[in-house]
C-alpha positions as CSV (number, residue, x, y, z in Angstrom):
1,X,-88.2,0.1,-176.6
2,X,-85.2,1.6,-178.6
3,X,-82.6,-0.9,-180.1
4,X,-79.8,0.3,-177.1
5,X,-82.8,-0.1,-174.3
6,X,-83.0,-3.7,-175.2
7,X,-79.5,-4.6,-176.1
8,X,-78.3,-3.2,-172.4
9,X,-81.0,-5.1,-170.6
10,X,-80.2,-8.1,-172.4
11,X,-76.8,-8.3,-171.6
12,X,-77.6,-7.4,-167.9
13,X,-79.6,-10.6,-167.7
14,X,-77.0,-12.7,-169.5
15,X,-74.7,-11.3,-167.3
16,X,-76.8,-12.0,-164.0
17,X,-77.6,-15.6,-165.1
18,X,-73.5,-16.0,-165.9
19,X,-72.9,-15.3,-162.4
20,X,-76.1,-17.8,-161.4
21,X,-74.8,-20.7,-163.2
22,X,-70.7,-20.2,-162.7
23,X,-70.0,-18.8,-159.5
24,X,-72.1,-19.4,-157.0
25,X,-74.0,-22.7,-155.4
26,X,-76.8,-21.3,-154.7
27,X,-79.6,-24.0,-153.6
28,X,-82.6,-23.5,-150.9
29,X,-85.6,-25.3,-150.6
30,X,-85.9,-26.9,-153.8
31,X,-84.5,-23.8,-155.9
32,X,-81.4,-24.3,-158.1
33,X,-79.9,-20.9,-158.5
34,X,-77.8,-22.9,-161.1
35,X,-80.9,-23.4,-163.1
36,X,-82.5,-20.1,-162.7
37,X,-78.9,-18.9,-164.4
38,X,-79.0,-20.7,-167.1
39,X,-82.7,-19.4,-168.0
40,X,-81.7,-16.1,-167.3
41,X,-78.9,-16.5,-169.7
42,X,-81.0,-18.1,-172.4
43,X,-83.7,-15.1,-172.2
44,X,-81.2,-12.5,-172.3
45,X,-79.7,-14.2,-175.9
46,X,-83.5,-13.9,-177.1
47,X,-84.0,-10.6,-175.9
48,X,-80.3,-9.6,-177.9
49,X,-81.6,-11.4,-180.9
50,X,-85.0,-9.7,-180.7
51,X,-83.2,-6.2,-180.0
52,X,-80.7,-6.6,-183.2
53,X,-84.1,-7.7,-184.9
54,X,-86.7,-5.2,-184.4
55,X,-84.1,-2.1,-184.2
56,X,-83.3,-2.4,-187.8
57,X,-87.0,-1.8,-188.7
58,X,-86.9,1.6,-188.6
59,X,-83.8,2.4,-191.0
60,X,-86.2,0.0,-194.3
61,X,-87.8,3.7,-195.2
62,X,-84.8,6.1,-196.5
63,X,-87.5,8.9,-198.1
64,X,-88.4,9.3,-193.7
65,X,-86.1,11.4,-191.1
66,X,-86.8,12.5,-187.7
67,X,-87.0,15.9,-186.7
68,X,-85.4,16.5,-183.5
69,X,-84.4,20.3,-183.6
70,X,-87.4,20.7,-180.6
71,X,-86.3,19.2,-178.2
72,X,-89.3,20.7,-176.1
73,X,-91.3,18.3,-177.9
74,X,-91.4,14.2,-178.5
75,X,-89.8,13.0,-182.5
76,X,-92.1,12.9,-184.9
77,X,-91.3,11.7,-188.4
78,X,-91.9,13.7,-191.8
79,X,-91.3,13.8,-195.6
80,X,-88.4,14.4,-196.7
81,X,-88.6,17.2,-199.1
82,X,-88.4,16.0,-203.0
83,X,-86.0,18.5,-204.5
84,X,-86.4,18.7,-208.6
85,X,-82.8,19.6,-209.9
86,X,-83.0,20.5,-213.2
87,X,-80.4,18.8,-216.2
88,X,-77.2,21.4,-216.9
89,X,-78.6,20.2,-220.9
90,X,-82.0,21.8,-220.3
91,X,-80.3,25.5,-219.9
């Protein structure tokens, strides 16, 4: 799951479990839709943590890029080339 996959659904469920727990009343046959907001909102502040958390893993190697010119085909990651520049002393 990418980084703005999980960010958006989080703050869809915050935002669903807002409405649950402000605005409405919402009570049938032993079910709070009060309560069921206030979950709601509490999973979708783990999911944002988790999302801010686990996105970031992917930036900790700087020698890596992704090729993305095909577009055809899925990313794959390579080596970045190590270019030797020689000292301006050594000519």
């Amino acid at each position: 799951m990418s980084r703005a996959t999980g960010t958006a659904t989080s703050l869809a469920l915050t935002g669903v479990g807002a409405i649950l727990a402000f605005a409405t009343s919402l009570s049938a046959m032993g079910f709070d839709g009060r309560t069921l907001g206030w979950v709601l909102m509490q999973i979708g502040a783990a999911g944002l943590l988790v999302a801010f958390m686990i996105g970031d893993v992917d930036r900790d190697s700087p020698h890596l890029f992704v090729d993305r010119e095909r577009h055809d085909a899925p990313s794959r990651v390579i080596d970045a080339p190590q270019v030797h520049v020689p000292s301006r002393s050594a000519r």
